[in-house]
C-alpha positions as CSV (number, residue, x, y, z in Angstrom):
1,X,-25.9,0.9,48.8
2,X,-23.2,-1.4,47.8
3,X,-20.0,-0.5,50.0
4,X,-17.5,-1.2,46.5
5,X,-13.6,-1.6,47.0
6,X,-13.1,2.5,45.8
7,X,-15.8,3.8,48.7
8,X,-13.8,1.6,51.0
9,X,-10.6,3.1,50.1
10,X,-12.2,6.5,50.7
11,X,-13.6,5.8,53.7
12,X,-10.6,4.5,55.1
13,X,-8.5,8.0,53.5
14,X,-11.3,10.4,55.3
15,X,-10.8,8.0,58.3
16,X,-7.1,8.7,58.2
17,X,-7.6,12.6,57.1
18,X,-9.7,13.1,60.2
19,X,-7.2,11.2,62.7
20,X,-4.0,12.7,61.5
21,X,-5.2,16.6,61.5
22,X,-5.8,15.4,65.0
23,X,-2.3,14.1,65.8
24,X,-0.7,17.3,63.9
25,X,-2.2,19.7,66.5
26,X,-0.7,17.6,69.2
27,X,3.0,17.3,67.6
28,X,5.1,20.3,69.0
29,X,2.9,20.4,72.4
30,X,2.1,16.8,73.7
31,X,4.3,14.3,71.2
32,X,3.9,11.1,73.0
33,X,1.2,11.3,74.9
34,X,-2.1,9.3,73.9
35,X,-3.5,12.0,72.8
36,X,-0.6,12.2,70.0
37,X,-0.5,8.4,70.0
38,X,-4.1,7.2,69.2
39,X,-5.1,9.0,66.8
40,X,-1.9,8.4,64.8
41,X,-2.9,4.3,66.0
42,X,-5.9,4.9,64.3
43,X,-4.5,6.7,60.9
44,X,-2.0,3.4,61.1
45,X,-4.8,0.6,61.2
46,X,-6.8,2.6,58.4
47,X,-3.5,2.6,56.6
48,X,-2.7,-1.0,57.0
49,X,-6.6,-1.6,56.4
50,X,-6.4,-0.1,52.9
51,X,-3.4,-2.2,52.1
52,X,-5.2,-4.9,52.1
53,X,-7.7,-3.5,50.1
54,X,-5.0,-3.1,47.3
55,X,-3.6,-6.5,47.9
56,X,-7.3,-8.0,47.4
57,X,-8.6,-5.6,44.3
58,X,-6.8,-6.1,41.7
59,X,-7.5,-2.6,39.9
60,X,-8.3,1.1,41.1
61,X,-10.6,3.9,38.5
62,X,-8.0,6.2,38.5
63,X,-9.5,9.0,39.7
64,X,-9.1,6.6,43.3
65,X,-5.9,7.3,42.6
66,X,-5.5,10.8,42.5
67,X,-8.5,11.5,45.4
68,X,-6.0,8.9,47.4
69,X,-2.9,11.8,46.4
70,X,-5.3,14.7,47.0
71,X,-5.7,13.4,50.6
72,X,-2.4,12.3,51.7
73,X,-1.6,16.0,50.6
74,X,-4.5,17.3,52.7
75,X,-3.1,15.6,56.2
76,X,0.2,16.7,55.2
77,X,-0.8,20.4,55.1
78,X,-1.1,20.3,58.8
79,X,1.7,18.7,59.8
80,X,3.5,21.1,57.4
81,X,2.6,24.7,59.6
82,X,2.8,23.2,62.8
83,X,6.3,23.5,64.4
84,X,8.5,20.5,65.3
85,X,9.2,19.3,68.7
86,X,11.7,22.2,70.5
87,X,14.6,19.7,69.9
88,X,14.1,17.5,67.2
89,X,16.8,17.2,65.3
90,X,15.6,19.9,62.0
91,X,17.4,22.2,64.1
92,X,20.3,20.8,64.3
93,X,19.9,20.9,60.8
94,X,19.7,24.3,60.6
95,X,23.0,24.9,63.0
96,X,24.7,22.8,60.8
97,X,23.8,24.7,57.8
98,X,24.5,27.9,59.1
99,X,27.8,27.2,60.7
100,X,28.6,26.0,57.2
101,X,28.1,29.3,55.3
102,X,29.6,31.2,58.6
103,X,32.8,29.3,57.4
104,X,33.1,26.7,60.5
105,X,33.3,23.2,60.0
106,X,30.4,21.4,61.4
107,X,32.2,17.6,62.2
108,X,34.6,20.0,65.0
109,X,32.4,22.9,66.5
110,X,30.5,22.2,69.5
111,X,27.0,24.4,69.4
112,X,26.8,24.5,73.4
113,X,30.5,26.2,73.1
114,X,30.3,29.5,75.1
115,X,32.4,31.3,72.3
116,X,29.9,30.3,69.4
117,X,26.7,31.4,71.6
118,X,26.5,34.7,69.4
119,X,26.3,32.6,66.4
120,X,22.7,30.5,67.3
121,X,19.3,31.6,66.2
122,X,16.2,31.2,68.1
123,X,15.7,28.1,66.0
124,X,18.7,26.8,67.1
125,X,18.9,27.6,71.2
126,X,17.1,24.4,71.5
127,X,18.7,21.6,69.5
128,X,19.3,18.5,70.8
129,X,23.3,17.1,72.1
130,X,24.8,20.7,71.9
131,X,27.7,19.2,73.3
132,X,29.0,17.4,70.4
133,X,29.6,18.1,66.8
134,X,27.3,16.7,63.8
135,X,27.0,13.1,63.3
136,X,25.8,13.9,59.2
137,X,27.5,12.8,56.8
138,X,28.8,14.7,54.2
139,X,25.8,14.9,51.3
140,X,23.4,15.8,54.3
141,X,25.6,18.9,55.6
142,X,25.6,20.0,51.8
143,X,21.8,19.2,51.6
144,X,21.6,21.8,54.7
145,X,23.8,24.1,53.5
146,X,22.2,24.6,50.4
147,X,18.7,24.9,51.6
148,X,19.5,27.3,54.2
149,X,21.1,29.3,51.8
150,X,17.6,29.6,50.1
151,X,15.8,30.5,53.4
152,X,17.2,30.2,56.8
153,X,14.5,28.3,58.7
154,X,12.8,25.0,60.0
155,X,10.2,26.0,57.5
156,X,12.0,25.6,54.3
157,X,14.0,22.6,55.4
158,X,10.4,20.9,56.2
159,X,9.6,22.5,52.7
160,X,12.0,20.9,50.7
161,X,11.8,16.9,52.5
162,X,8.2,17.5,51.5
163,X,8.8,18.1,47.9
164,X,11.5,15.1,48.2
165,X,8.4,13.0,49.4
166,X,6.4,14.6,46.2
167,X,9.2,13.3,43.8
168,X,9.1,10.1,45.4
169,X,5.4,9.9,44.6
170,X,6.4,10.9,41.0
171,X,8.9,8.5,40.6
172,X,7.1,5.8,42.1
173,X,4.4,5.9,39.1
174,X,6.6,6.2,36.8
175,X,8.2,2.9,37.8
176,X,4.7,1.0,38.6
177,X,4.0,2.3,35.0
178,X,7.1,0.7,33.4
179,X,6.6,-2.6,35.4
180,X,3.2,-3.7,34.5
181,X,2.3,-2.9,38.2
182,X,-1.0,-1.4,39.3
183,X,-0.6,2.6,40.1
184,X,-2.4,2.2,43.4
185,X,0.5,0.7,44.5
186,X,1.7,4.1,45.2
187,X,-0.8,4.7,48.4
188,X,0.6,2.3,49.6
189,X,3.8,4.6,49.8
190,X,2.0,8.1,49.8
191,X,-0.8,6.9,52.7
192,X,2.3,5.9,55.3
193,X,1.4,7.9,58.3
194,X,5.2,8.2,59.0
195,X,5.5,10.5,56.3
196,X,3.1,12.7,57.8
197,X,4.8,13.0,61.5
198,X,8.5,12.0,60.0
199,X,8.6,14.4,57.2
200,X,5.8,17.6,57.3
201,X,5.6,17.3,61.2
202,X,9.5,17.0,62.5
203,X,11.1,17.0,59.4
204,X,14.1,14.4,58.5
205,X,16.9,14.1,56.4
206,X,16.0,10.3,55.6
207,X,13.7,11.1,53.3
208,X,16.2,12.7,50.6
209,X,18.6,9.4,50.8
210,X,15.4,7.4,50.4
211,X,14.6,9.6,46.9
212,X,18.3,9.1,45.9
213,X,18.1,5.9,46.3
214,X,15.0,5.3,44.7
215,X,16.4,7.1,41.8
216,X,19.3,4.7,41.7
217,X,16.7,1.7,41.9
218,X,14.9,3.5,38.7
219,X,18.1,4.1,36.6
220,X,19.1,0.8,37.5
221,X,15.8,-0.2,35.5
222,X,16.2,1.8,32.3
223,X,20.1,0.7,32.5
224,X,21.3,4.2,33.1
225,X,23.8,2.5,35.3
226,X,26.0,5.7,35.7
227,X,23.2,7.5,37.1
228,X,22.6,4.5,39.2
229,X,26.0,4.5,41.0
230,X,25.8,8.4,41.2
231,X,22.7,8.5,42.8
232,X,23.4,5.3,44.9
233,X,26.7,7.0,46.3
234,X,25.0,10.5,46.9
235,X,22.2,8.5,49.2
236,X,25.2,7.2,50.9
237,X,26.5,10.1,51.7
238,X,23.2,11.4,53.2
239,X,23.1,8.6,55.6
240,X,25.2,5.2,56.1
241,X,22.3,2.7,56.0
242,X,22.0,2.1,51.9
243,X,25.9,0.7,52.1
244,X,24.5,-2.8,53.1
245,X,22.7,-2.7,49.4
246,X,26.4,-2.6,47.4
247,X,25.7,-6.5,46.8
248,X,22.5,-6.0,44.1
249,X,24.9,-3.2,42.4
250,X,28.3,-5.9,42.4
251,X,28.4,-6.5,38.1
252,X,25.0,-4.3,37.0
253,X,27.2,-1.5,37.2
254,X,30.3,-1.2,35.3
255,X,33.9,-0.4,37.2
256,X,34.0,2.9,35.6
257,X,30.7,3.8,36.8
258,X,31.3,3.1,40.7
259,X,34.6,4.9,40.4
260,X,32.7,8.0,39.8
261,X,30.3,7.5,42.4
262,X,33.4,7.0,44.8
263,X,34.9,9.9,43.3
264,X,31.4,12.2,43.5
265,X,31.1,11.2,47.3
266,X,35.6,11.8,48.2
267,X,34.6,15.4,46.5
268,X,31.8,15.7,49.1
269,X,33.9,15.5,51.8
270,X,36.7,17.7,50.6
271,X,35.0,21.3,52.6
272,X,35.3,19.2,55.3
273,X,38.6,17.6,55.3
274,X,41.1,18.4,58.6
275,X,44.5,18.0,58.3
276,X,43.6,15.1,56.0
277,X,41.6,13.1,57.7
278,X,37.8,12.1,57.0
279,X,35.6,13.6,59.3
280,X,33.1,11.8,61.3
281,X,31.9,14.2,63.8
282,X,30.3,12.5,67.0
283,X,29.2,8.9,64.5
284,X,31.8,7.6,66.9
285,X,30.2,8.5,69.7
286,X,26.8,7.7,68.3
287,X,27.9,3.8,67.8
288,X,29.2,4.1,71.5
289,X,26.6,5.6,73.6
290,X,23.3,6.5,71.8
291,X,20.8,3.4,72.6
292,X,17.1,3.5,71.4
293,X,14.3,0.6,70.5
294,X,17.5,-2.2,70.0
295,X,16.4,-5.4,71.7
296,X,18.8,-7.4,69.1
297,X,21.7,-4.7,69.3
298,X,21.1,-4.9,73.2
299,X,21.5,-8.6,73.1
300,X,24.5,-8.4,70.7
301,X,26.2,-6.4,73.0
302,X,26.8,-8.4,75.7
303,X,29.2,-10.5,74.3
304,X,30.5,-8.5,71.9
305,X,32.2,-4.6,71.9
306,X,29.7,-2.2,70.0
307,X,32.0,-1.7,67.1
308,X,31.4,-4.7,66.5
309,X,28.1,-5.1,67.3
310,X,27.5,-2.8,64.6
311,X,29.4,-4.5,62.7
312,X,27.8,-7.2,62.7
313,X,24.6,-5.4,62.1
314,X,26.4,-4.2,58.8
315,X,27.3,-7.8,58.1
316,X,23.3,-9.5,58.5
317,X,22.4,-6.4,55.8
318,X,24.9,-7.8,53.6
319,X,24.6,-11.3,53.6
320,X,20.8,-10.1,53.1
321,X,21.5,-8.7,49.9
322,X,23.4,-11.4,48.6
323,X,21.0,-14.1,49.3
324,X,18.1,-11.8,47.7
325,X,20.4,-10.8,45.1
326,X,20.2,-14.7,44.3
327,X,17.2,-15.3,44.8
328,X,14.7,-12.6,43.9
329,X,13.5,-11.3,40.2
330,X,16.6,-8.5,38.8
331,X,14.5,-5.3,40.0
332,X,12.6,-6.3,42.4
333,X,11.5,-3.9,45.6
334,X,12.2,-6.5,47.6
335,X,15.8,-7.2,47.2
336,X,15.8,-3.2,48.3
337,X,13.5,-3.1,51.6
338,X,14.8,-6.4,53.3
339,X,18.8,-6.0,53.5
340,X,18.2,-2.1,55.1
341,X,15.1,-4.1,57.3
342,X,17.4,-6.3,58.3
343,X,20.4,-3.8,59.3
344,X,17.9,-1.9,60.8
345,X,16.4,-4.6,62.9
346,X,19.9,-5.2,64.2
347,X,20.9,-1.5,64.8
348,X,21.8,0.2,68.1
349,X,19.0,2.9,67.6
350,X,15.6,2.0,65.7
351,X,13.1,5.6,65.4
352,X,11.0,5.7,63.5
353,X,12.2,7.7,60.8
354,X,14.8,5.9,59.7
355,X,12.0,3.6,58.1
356,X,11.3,5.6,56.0
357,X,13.9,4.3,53.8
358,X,11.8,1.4,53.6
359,X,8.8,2.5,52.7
360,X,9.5,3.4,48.5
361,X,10.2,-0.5,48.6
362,X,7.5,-1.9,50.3
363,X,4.2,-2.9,48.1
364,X,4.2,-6.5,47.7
365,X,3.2,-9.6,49.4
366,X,6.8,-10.5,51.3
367,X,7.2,-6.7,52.8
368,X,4.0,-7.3,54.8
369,X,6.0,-7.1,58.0
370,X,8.1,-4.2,57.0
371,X,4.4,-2.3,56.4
372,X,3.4,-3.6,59.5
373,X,6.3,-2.7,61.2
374,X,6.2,0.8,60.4
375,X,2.7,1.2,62.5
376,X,3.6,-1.2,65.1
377,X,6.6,1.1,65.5
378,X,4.2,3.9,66.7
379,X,3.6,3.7,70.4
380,X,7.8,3.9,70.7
381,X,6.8,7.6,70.6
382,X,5.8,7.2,74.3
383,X,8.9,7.5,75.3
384,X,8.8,11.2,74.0
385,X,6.5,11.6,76.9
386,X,8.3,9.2,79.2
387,X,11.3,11.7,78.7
388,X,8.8,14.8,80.1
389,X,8.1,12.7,83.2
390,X,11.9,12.9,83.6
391,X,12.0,8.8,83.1
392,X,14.9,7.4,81.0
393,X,15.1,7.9,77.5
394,X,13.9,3.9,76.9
395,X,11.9,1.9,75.4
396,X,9.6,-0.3,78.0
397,X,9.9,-3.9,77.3
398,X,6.3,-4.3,76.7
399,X,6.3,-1.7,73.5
400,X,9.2,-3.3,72.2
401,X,7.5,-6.4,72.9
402,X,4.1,-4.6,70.7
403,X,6.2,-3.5,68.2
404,X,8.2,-6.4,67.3
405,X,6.1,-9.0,68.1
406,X,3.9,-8.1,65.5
407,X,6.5,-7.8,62.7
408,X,7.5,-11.7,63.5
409,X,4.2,-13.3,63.7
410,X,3.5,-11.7,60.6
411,X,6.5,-12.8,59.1
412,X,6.0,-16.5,60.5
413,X,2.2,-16.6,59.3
414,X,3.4,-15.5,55.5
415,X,6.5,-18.3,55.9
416,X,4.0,-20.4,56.9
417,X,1.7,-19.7,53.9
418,X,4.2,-20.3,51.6
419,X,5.8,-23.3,52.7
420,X,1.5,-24.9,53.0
421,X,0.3,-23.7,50.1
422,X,0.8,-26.0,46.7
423,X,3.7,-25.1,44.9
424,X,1.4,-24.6,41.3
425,X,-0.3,-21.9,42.8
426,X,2.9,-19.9,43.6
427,X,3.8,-16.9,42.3
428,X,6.0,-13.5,41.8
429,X,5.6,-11.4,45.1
430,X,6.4,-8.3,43.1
């Protein structure tokens, strides 16, 4: 029997079923260890396996298409009842939202505070830095308001970032659609094994800036540029990252347009305002103290103060976004993935869920290394277990040598392509 592209793809999708229902039974109990760690190694080779069965097939039935769905729903389910790590950070989630409708202000009250102890919840005993406020900003702490307003629970929160990720899917074939592009593109997206651990399994609030700002990407398209600044600002204000993408907005949308935006996002922050002033909760300390997977921060460090470290981490996203914005087709992905890639790369904490920004972006031939990335990223999660062992919270040189070492000879082996290969046979990456 003739193994064809589609059995392939399914193959590699059982594969990744199979390995990932594994992993989900290990995620509240044992994150970290290899018996978390491999089998989510071996969901992330299938995964990188079957993109490059979609780079070298140029069409999918599309009933691949919707088995491929069918089973990234199926290894989601999983991940979905099990409960999160006993403190990740949905529960400060949870604190946060509660406080809110209590009628506290989240940026100034300190959850290990003796006088607040009558106010935490079982879910909540447990979350991680009690002893400083929320570092969210403001379109997050409304995001957790509103859902724990629904339903007070880690459940519903991990609820809604699932249906997030389902609207991402959604919009994401809609825009393949309208661009000529091949709908198994969106595996590509929906087969990610982060979104499996990052948002059924611990839940994050990444994954709602990353549909905001894909909506902004997709109203940008269809010249609904009012929408596009809206949404753009709103993903913002869920987390800080999207600010280095403000160069492929500068003159597609008009003044008027990022005045609201500015205006939507001030009006955010207004329950929140004390005695005037913007609150920031513990960002400040965040930037100052909080250290994870940054061997370029690390380096930056050393000669410079880490506000302005981070600074300049800010400054490499933008100057990435301008060149793209130069260089690269008006709507194309990549122009979105590599200016966040590139902040990200220069950050003072990488995890692992904070690619998943990236991944809405990332389906053509020059975000290779940003898909590789987010499963080279993977054994980082030893340090989860590291931490058990009562070892410092860090990464060992060697993973971070694993994890970004693969990123750059990947990206060296495509620059290399590119610069060999005749210049007639070049074409659009996306």
């Amino acid at each position: 029997m003739k193994l064809t592209p589609s059995r392939r793809l399914y193959a590699l999708g059982v594969v990744m079923l199979a390995a990932l229902t594994i992993c989900s039974r290990k995620l509240s109990t044992s994150m970290g260890e290899l018996s978390f760690i491999i089998p989510l190694a071996v969901a992330g080779i299938a995964y990188l396996l079957a993109i490059r069965e979609f780079f070298s097939t140029p069409r999918f039935p599309q009933r691949v298409i919707v088995i491929g769905l069918a089973l990234a729903a199926l290894w989601h389910l999983p991940f979905l009842l099990m409960p999160p790590g006993s403190d990740d950070d949905i529960h400060r989630y949870v604190w946060d939202g509660r406080v809110q409708r209590l009628g506290y202000n989240p940026y100034i009250v300190v959850p290990s505070d003796p006088a607040l102890a009558a106010l935490h919840t079982p879910e909540t005993r447990t979350l991680n830095n009690p002893d400083r406020p929320s570092p969210y900003p403001a379109g997050a702490q409304l995001f957790f308001r509103a859902v724990t307003a629904i339903h007070e629970s880690i459940f519903a929160l991990k609820v809604a970032f699932v249906v997030c990720d389902l609207a991402i899917v959604l919009i994401l074939l809609d825009m393949l659609r309208r661009s000529g592009q091949e709908a198994h593109w969106v595996l590509a997206y929906a087969w990610n094994p982060l979104l499996a651990t990052e948002v059924a399994g611990s839940g994050h609030i990444d994954i709602v800036g990353a549909l905001l700002l894909l909506v902004s990407v997709a109203a940008l398209g269809r010249r609904w540029r009012a929408v596009a600044a809206l949404a753009f600002g709103l993903a913002v204000a869920v987390k800080l990252l999207p600010i280095v993408l403000l160069p492929l907005y500068w003159k597609r949308v008009r003044m008027r347009d990022a005045a609201l935006a500015a205006v939507a996002v001030g009006l955010l922050y207004v329950p929140f305002f004390k005695h005037g002033r913007i609150p920031i909760g513990s960002l400040g300390t965040y930037v100052q103290s909080f250290r994870f997977n940054d061997p370029v921060f690390r380096t930056m460090e050393r000669v410079a103060a880490p506000q302005l470290a981070v600074g300049l981490a800010v400054l490499v996203g933008f100057l990435t976004a301008i060149w793209l914005r130069r260089k690269s087709a008006a709507w194309s992905s990549d122009a979105f993935a590599w200016p966040m890639a590139a902040s990200l790369l220069s950050a003072p904490v990488v995890y692992p869920w904070y690619l998943l920004w990236l991944l809405p972006f990332a389906r053509s031939a020059s975000t290779v290394p940003i898909i590789i990335w987010t499963v080279s990223i993977i054994p980082t999660y030893y340090v989860w277990h590291l931490r058990t062992l009562g070892r410092p919270w860090l990464v060992p040189g060697w993973i971070m040598l694993l994890e970004y070492g693969c990123v750059a000879m990947t990206a060296t082996v495509i620059l290399l392509h590119r610069i060999t290969r005749p210049a007639a046979t070049r074409c659009p990456t996306d």
